[in-house]
VOBA-1610 file (N, C-alpha, C; in pm, whole numbers, padded with zeros to 5 digits, always signed):
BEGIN
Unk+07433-09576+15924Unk+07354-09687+15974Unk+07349-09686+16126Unk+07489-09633+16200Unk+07451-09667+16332Unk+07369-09530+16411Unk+07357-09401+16322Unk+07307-09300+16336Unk+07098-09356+16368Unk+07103-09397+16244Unk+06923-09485+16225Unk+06892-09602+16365Unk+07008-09676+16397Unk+06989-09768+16548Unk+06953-09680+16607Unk+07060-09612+16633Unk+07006-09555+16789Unk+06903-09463+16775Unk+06865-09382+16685Unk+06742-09347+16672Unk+06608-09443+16685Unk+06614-09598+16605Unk+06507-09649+16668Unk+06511-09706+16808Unk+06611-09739+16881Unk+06617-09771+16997Unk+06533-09673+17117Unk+06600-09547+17060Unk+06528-09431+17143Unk+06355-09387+17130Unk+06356-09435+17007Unk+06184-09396+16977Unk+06099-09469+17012Unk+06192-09628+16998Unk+06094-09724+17076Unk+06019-09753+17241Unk+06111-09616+17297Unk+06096-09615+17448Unk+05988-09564+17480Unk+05886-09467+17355Unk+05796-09396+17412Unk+05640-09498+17334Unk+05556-09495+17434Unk+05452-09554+17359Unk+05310-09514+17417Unk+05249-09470+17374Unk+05117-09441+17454Unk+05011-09524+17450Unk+04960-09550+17537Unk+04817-09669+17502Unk+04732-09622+17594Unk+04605-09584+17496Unk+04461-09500+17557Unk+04390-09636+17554Unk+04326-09697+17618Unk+04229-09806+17587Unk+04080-09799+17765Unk+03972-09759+17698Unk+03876-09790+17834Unk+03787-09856+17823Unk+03770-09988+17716Unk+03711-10101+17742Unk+03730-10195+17683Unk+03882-10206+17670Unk+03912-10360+17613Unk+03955-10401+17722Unk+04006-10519+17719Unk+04057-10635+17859Unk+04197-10595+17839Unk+04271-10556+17969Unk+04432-10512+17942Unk+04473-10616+17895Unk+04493-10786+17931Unk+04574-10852+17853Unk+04544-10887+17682Unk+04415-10845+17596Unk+04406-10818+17461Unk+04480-10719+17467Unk+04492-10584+17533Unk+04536-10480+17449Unk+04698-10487+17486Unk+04758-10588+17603Unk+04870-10613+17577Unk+04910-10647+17482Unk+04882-10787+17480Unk+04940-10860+17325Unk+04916-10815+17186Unk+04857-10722+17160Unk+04827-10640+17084Unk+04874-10535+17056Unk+04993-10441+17147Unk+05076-10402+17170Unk+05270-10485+17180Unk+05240-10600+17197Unk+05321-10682+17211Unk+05358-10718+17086Unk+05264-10731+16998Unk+05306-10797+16867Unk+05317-10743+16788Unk+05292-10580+16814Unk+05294-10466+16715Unk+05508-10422+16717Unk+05506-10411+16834Unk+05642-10440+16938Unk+05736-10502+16832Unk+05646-10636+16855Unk+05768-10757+16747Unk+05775-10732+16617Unk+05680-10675+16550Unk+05688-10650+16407Unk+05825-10538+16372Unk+05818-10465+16479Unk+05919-10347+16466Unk+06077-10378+16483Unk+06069-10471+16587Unk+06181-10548+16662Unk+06282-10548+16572Unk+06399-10542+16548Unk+06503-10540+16443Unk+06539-10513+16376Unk+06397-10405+16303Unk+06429-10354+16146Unk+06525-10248+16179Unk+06562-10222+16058Unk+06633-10075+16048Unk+06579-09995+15990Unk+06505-09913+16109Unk+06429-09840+16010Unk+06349-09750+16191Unk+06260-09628+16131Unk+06219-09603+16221Unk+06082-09585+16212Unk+05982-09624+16243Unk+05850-09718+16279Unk+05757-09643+16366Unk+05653-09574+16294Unk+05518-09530+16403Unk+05403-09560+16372Unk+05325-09604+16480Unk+05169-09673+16421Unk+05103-09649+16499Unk+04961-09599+16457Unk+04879-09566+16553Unk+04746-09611+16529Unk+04678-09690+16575Unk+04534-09753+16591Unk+04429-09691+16696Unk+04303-09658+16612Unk+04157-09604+16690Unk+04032-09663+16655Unk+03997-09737+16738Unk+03848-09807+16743Unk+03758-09674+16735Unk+03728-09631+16593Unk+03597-09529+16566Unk+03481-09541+16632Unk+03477-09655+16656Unk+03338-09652+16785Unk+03367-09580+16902Unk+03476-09637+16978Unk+03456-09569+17090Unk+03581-09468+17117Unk+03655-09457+17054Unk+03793-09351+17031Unk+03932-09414+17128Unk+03891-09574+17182Unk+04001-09617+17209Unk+04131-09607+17097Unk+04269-09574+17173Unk+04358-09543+17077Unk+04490-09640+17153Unk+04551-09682+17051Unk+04680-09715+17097Unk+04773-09667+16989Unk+04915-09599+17037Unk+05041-09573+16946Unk+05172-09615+16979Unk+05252-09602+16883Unk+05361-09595+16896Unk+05477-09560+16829Unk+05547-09459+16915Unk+05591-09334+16865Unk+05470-09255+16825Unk+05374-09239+16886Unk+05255-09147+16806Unk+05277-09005+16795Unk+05376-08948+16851Unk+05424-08788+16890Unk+05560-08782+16790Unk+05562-08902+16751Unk+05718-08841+16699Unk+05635-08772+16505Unk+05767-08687+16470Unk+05747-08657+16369Unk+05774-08680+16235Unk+05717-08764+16112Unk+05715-08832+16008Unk+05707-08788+15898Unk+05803-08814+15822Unk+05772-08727+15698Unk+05652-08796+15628Unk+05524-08746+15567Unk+05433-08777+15486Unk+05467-08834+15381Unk+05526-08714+15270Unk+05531-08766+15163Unk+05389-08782+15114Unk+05285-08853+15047Unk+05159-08861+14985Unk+05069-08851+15027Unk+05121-08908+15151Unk+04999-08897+15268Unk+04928-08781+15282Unk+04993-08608+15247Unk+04940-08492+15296Unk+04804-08471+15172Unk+04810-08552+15073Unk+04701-08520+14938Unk+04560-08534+15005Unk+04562-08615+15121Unk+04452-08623+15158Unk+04389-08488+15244Unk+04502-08440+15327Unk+04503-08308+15362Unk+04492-08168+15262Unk+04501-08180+15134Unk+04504-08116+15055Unk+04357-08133+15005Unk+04328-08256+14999Unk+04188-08261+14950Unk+04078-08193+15019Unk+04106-08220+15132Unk+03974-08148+15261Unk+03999-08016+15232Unk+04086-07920+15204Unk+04156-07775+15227Unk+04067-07769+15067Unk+04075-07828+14984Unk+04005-07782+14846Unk+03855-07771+14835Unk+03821-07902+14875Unk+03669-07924+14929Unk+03596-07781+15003Unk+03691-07808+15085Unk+03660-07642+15159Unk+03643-07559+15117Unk+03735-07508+14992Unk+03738-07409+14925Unk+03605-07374+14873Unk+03569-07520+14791Unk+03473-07520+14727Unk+03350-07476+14743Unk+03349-07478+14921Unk+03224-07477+14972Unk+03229-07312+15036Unk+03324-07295+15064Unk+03292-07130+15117Unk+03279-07029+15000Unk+03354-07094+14863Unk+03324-07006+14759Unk+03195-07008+14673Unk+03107-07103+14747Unk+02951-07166+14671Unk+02977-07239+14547Unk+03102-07329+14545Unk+03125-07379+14426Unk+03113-07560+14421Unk+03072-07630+14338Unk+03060-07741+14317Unk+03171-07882+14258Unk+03201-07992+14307Unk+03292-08061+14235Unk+03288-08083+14112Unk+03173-08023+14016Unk+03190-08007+13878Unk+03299-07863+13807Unk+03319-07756+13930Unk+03360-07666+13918Unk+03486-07712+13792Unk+03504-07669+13669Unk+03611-07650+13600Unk+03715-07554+13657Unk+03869-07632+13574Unk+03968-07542+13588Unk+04045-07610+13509Unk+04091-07476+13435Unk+04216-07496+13282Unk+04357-07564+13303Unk+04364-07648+13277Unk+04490-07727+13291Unk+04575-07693+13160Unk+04705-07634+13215Unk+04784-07635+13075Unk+04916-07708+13082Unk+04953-07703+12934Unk+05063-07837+12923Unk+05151-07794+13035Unk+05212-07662+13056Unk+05320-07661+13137Unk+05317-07712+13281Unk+05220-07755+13294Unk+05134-07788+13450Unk+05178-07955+13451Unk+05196-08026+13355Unk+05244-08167+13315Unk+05360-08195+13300Unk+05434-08151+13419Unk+05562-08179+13446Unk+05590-08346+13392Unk+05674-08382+13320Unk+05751-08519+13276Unk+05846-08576+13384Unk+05915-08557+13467Unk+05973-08601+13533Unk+05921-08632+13709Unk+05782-08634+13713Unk+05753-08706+13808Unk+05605-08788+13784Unk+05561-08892+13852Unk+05401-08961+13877Unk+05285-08892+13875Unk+05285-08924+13697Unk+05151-08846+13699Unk+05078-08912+13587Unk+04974-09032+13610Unk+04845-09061+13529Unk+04765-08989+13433Unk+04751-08836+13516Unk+04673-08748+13429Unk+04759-08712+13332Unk+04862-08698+13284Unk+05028-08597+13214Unk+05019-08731+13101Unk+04974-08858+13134Unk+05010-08970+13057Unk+04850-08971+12991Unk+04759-08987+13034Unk+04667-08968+12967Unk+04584-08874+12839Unk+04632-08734+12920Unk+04623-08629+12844Unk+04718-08556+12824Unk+04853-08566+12770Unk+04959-08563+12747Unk+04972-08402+12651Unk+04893-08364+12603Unk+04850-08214+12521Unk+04830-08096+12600Unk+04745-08132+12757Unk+04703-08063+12807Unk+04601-07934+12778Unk+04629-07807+12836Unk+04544-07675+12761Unk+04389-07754+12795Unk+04355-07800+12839Unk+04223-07840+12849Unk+04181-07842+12975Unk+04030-07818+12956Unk+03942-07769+13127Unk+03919-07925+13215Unk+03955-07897+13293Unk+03911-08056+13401Unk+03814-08038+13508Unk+03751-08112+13533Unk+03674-08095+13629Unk+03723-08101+13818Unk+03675-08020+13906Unk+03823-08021+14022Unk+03790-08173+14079Unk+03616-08273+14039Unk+03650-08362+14069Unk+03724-08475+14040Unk+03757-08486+13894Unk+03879-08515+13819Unk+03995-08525+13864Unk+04032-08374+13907Unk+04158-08392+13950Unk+04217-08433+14115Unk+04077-08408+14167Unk+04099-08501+14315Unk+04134-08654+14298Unk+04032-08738+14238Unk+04076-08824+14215Unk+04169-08888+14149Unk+04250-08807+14034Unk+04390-08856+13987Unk+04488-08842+14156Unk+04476-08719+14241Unk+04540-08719+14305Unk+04560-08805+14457Unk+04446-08839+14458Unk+04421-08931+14606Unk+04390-09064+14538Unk+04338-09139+14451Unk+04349-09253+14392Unk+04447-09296+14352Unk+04517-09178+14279Unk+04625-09214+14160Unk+04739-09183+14275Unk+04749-09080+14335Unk+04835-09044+14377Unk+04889-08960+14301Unk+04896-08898+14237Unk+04883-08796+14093Unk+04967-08676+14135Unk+05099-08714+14109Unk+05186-08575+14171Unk+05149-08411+14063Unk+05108-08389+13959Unk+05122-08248+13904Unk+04986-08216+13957Unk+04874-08332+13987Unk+04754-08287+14010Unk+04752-08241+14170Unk+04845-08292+14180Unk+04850-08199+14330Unk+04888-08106+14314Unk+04995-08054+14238Unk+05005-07953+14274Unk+04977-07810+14180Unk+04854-07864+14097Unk+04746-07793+14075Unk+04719-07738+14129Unk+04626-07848+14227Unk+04491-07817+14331Unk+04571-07722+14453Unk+04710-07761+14490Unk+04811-07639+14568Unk+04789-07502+14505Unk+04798-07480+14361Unk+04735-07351+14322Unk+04628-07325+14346Unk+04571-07412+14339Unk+04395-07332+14337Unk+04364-07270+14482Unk+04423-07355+14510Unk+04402-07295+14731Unk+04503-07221+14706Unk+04597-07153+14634Unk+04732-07040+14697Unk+04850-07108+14741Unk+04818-07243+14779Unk+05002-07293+14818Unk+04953-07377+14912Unk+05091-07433+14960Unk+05085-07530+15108Unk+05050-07434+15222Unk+05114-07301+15237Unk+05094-07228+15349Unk+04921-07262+15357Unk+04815-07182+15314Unk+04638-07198+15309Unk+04596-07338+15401Unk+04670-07421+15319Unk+04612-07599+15356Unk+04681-07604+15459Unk+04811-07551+15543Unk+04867-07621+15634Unk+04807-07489+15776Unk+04695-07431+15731Unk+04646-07324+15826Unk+04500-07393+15816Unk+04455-07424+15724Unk+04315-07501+15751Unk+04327-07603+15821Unk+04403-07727+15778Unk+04456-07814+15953Unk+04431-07772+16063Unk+04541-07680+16040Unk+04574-07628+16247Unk+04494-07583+16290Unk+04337-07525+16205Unk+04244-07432+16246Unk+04120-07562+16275Unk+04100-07692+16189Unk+04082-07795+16254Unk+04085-07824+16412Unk+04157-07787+16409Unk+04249-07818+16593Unk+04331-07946+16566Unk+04381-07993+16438Unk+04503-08095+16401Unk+04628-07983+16397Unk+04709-07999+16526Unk+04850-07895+16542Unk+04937-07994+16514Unk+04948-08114+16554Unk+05111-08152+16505Unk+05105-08227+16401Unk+05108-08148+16269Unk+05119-08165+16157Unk+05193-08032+16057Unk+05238-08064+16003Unk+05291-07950+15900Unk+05305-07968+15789Unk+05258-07848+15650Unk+05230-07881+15519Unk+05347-07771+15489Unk+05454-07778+15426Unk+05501-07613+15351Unk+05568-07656+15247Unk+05575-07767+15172Unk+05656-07785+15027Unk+05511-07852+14942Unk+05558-07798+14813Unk+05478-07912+14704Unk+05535-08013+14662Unk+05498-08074+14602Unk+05558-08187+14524Unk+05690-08116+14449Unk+05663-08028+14347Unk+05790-07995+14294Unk+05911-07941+14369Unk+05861-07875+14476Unk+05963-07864+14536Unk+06045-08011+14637Unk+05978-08092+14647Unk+05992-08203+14715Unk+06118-08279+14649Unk+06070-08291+14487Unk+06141-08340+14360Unk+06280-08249+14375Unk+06266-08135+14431Unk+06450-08067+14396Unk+06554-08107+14495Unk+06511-08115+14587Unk+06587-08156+14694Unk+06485-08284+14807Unk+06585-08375+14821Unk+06538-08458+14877Unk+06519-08470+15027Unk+06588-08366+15067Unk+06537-08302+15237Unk+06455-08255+15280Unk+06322-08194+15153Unk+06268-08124+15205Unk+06131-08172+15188Unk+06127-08324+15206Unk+06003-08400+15229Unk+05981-08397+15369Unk+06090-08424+15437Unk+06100-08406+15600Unk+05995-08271+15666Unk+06005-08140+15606Unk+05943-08032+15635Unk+05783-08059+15610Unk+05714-08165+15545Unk+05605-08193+15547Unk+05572-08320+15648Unk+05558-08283+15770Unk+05502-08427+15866Unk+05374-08425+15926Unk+05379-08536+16013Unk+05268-08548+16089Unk+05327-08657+16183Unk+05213-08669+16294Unk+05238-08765+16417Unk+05151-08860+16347Unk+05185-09004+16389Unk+05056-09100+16376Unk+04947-09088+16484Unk+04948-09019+16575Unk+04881-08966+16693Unk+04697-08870+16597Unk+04814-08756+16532Unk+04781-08632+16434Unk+04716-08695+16300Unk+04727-08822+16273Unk+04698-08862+16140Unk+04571-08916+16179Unk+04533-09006+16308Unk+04455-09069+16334Unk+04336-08974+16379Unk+04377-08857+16389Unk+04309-08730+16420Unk+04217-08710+16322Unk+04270-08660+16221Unk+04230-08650+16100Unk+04137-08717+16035Unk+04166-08870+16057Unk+04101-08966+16018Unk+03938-08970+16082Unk+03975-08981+16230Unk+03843-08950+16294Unk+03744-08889+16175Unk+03766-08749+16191Unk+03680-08645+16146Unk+03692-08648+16019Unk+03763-08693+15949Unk+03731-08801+15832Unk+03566-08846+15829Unk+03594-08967+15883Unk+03502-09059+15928Unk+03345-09029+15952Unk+03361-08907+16087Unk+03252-08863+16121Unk+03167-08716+16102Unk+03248-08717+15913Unk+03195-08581+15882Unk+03213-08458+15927Unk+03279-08409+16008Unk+03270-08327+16079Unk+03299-08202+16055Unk+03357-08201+15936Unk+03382-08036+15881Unk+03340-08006+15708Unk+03308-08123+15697Unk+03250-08081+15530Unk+03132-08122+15514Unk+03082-08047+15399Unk+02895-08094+15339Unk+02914-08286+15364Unk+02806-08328+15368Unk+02807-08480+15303Unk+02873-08544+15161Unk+02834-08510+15094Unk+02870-08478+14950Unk+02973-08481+14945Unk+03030-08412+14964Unk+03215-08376+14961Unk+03266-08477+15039Unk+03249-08463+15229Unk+03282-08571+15240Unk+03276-08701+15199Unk+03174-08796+15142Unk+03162-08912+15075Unk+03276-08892+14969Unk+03249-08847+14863Unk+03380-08806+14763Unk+03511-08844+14793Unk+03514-08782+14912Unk+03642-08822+14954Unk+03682-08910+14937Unk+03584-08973+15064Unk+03589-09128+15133Unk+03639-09227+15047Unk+03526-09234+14939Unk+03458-09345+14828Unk+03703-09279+14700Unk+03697-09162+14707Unk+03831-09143+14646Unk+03993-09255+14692Unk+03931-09244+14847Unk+04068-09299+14901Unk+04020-09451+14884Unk+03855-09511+14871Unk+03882-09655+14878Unk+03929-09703+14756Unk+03938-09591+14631Unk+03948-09626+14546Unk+04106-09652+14486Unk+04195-09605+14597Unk+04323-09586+14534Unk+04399-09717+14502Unk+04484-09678+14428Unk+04522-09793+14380Unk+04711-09818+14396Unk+04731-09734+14471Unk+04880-09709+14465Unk+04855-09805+14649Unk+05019-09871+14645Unk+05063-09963+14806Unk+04915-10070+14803Unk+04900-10104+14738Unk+04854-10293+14774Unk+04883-10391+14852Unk+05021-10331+14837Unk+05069-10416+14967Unk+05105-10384+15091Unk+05046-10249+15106Unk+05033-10183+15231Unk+04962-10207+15345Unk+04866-10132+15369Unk+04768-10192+15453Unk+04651-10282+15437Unk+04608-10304+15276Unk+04558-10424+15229Unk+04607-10532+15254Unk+04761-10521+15268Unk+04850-10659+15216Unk+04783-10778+15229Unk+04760-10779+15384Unk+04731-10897+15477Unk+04612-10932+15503Unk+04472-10839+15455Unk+04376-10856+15507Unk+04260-10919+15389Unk+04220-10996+15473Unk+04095-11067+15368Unk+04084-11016+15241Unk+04048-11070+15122Unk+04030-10999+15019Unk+03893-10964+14987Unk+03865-10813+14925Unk+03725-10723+14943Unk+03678-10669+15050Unk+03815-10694+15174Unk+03796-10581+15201Unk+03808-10417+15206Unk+03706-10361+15265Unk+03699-10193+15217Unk+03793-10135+15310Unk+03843-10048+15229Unk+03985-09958+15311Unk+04021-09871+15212Unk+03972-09766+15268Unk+03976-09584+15234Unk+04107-09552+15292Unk+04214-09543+15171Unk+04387-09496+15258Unk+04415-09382+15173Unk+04533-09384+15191Unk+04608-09312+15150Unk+04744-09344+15201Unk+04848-09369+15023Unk+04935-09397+15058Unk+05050-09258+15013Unk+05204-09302+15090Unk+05323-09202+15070Unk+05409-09293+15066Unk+05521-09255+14931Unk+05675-09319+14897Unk+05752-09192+14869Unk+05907-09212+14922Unk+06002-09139+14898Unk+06039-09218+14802Unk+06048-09338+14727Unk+06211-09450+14719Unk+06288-09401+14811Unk+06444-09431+14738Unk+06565-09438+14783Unk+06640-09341+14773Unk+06723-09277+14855Unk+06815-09202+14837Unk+06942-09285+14776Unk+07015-09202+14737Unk+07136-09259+14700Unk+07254-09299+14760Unk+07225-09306+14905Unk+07256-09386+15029Unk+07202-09555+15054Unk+07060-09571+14922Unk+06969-09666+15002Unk+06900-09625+15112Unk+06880-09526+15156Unk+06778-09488+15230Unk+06607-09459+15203Unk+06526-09540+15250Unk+06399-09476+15233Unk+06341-09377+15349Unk+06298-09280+15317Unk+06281-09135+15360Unk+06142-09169+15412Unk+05993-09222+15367Unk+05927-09284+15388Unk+05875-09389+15332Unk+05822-09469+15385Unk+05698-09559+15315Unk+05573-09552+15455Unk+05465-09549+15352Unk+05350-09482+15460Unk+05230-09517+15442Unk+05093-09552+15519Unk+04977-09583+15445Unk+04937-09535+15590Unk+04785-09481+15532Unk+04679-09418+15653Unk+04544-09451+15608Unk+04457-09500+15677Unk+04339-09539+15616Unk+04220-09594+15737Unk+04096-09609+15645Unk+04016-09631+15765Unk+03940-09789+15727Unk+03969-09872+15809Unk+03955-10009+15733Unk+03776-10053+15839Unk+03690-10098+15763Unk+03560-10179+15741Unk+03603-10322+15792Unk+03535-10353+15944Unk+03555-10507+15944Unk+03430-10520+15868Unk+03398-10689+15887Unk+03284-10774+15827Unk+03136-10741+15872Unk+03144-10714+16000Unk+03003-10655+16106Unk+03026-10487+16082Unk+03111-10434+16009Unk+03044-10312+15981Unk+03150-10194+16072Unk+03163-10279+16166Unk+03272-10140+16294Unk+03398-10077+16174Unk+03447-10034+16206Unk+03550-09929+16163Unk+03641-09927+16280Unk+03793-09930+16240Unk+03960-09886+16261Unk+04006-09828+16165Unk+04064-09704+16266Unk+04152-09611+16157Unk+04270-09678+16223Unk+04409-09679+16096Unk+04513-09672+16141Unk+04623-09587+16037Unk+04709-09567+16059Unk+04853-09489+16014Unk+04963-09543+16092Unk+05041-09603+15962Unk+05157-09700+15960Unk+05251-09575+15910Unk+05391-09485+15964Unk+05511-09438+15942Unk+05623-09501+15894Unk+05701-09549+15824Unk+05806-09639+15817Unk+05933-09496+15749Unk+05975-09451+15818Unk+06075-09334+15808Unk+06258-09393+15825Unk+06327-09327+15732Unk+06448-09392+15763Unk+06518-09506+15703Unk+06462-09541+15633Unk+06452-09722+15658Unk+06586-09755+15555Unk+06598-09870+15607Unk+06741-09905+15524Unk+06710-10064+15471Unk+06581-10100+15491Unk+06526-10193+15439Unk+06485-10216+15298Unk+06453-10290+15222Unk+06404-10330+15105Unk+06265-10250+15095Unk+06212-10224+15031Unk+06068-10176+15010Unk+05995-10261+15011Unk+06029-10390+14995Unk+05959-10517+14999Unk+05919-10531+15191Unk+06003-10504+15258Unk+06027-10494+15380Unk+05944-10396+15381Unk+05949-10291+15389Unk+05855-10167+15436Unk+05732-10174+15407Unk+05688-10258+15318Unk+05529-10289+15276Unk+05482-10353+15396Unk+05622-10508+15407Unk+05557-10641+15512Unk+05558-10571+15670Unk+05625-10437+15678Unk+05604-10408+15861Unk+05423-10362+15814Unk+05397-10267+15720Unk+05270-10151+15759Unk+05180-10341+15706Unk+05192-10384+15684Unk+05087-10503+15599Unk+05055-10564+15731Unk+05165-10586+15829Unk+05159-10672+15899Unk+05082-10587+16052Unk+05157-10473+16028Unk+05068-10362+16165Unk+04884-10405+16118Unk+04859-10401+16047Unk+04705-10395+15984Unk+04657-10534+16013Unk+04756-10620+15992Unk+04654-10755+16030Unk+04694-10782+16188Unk+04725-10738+16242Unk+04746-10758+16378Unk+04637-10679+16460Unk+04603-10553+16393Unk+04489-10470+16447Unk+04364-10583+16397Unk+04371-10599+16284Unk+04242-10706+16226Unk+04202-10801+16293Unk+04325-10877+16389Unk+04306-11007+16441Unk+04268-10989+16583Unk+04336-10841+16639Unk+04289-10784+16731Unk+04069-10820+16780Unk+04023-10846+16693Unk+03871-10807+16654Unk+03827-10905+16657Unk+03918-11012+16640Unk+03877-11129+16608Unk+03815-11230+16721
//
């Protein structure tokens, strides 16, 4: 425990704030109260907010490095999409799913549904068990179909998104519980992503929408970056959970997403909660509460 203090004490020292046309005292207190949300927990805390209009950014801890955890499916998804498209292939494209692929011992919707397996799925199928559902074997399917984490964590970097790193699957994630850490990102790097998310920038239309319309659809952390905010509103995320170690430690709790005010503008943000020695109930109310503070920000 006193190892996790002084780690957040130290992380809290670094903070970057890009802003060139808000009023400094909004983007103080706005920074200030992001500040207080963090203030005390035990736990270690990165968040990073970008006005998609004009690429104002504020972070904190935005450089440090976070374990994902679920968060990378979304990175996995773009790397497949891709695939799809340099090989002239379509999201109707089939691929044979067999039982042994339906691992029982981890989160998986599709394994519960079609529990027989041996049967053809469609790859848009299995995107969406995996970025909606969060669908751990369907990830790491679609990790076969691209060749592995190495492929997807070289399509990133070739992006020009460098501080990020992909090199375990899910199953390997499941054997040892250290080696979720080897999959991170900055909230700096996430908000990156998100951008070009947003503004199309490396896939057909098509695909990109898919995406999009995949992550608003997910249904995993409700009480994440939804928690707090009006209800109906639209927010394309993507969430990541470690649980607990057998310390009580949570390894992460995580949500990244691109939230729709009422007039239509767009904020991306990515909430980190790494470390934490808090309740999960707690780790929902910091990322719930980062989100309505950006919300009120607007207001």
């Amino acid at each position: 425990m006193v190892m996790v203090k002084i780690r957040i004490l130290v992380l809290l020292t670094f903070i970057s704030v890009s802003f060139s046309c808000s009023g400094p005292s909004k983007t103080d207190a706005l920074r200030s109260r992001l500040n207080n949300i963090i203030s005390g927990k035990k736990a270690v805390v990165g968040v990073g907010f970008m006005d998609l209009s004009t690429g104002d950014t504020l972070t904190i801890n935005g450089t440090t490095h976070f374990p994902m955890q679920s968060v990378f499916k979304v990175h996995l998804a773009m790397a497949v999409l891709d695939q799809l498209e340099k090989r002239g292939l379509n999201l109707d494209h089939h691929i044979l799913v067999g039982k042994w692929e339906l691992h029982p011992d981890t989160h998986s919707p599709l394994r519960d549904e079609f529990p027989k397996g041996d049967s053809l799925f469609a790859i848009r199928t299995i995107i969406q068990y995996m970025v909606s559902k969060s669908d751990n074997n369907a990830c790491d399917m679609l990790f076969r179909f691209v060749g592995g984490p190495a492929p997807v964590d070289r399509y990133i970097h070739e992006l020009g998104i460098k501080e990020v790193k992909i090199s375990a699957d899910e199953e390997a994630m499941h054997k040892d519980w250290g080696i979720q850490y080897t999959n991170w990102t900055t909230p700096y790097s996430a908000l990156d992503l998100l951008k070009r998310i947003q503004v199309q920038s490396h896939l057909s239309k098509i695909n990109n929408d898919f995406l999009l319309t995949a992550m608003t659809e997910t249904s995993t952390g409700e009480k994440k970056l939804k928690g707090e905010l009006p209800e109906g509103t639209i927010v394309a995320h993507k969430t990541g959970a470690s649980g607990k170690s057998e310390k009580g430690i949570t390894a992460a709790s995580n949500d990244v997403g691109i939230v729709t005010l009422p007039d239509g503008r767009q904020f991306a943000i990515a909430v980190f909660v790494s470390d934490s020695l808090e309740t999960e109930e707690e780790n929902e109310k910091i990322i719930s509460s980062m989100a309505k503070a950006v919300w009120d920000y607007y207001q």
